[in-house]
VEXDREN-2710 file (C-alpha; in Angstrom, 1 decimal):
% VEXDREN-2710
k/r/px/py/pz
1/UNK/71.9/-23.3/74.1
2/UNK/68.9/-20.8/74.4
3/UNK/66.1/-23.0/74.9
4/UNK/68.5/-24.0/78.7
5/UNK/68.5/-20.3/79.7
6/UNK/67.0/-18.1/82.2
7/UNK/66.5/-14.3/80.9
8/UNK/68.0/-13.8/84.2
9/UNK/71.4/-15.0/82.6
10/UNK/71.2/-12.8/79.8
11/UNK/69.5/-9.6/80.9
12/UNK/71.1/-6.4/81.5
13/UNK/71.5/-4.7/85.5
14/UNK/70.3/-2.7/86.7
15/UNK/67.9/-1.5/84.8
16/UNK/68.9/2.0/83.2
17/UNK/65.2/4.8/83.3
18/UNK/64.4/7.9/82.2
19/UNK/61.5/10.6/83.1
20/UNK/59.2/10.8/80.5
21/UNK/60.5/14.4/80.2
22/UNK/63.8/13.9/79.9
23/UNK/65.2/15.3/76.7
24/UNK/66.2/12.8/73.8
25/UNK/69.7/13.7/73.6
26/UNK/70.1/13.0/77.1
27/UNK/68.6/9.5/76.8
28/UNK/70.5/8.8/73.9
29/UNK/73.7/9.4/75.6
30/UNK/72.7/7.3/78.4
31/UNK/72.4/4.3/75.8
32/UNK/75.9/4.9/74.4
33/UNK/77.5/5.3/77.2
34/UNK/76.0/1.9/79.0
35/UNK/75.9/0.1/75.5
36/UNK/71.9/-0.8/76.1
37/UNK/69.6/-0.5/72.7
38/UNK/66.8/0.2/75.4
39/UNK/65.4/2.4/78.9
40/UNK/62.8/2.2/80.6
41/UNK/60.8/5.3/80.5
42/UNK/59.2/6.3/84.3
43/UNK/56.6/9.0/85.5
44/UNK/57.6/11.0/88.3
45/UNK/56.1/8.4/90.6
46/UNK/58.8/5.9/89.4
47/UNK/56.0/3.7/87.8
48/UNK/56.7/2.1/84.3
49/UNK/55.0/3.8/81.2
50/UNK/56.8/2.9/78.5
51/UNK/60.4/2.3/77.2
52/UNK/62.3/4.0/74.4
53/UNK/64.6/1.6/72.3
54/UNK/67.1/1.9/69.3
55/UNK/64.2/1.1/67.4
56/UNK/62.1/4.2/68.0
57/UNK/64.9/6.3/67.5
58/UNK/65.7/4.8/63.9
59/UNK/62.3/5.5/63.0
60/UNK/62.2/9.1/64.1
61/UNK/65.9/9.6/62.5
62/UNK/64.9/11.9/59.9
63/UNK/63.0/14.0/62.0
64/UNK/65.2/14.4/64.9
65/UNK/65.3/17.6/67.1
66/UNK/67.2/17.9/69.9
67/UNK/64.8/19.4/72.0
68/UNK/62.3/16.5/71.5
69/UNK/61.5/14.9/74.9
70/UNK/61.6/11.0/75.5
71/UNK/57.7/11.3/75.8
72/UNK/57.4/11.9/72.3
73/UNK/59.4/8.8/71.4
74/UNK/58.8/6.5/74.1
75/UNK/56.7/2.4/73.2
76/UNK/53.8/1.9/75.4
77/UNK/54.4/-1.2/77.6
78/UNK/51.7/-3.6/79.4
79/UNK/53.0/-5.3/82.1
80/UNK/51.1/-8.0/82.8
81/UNK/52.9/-10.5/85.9
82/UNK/52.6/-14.0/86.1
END
């Protein structure tokens, strides 16, 4: 049952990223080939700034162009720690 569950027992690892400038095809390839809907999207720094999911590419679908970067694409996260 859900509500007896960690997120830890669910979650994928480790946690698949891409640069902010990495090019959409290249992220999209990364979540077919791991079978993820989602990656975290990193600055050069490694630090979080956003994550591009299955989601934002089904919006974008009509529009695609292969030389769009991940930036374009990419939901803005707040991480807030408890």
């Amino acid at each position: 049952m859900v509500v007896d569950r960690r997120v830890a027992d669910v979650m994928t690892a480790p946690v698949r990223s891409v640069l902010a400038t990495t090019p959409l095809q290249e992220a999209v390839q990364q979540l077919s080939e791991h079978h993820i809907s989602a990656l975290a999207v990193v600055d050069a720094a490694g630090v979080l700034v956003g994550e591009l999911t299955e989601q934002d590419l089904m919006v974008r679908e009509g529009g695609f162009r292969s030389e769009e970067h991940t930036s374009e694409l990419q939901s803005r996260v707040d991480i807030s720690y408890a």
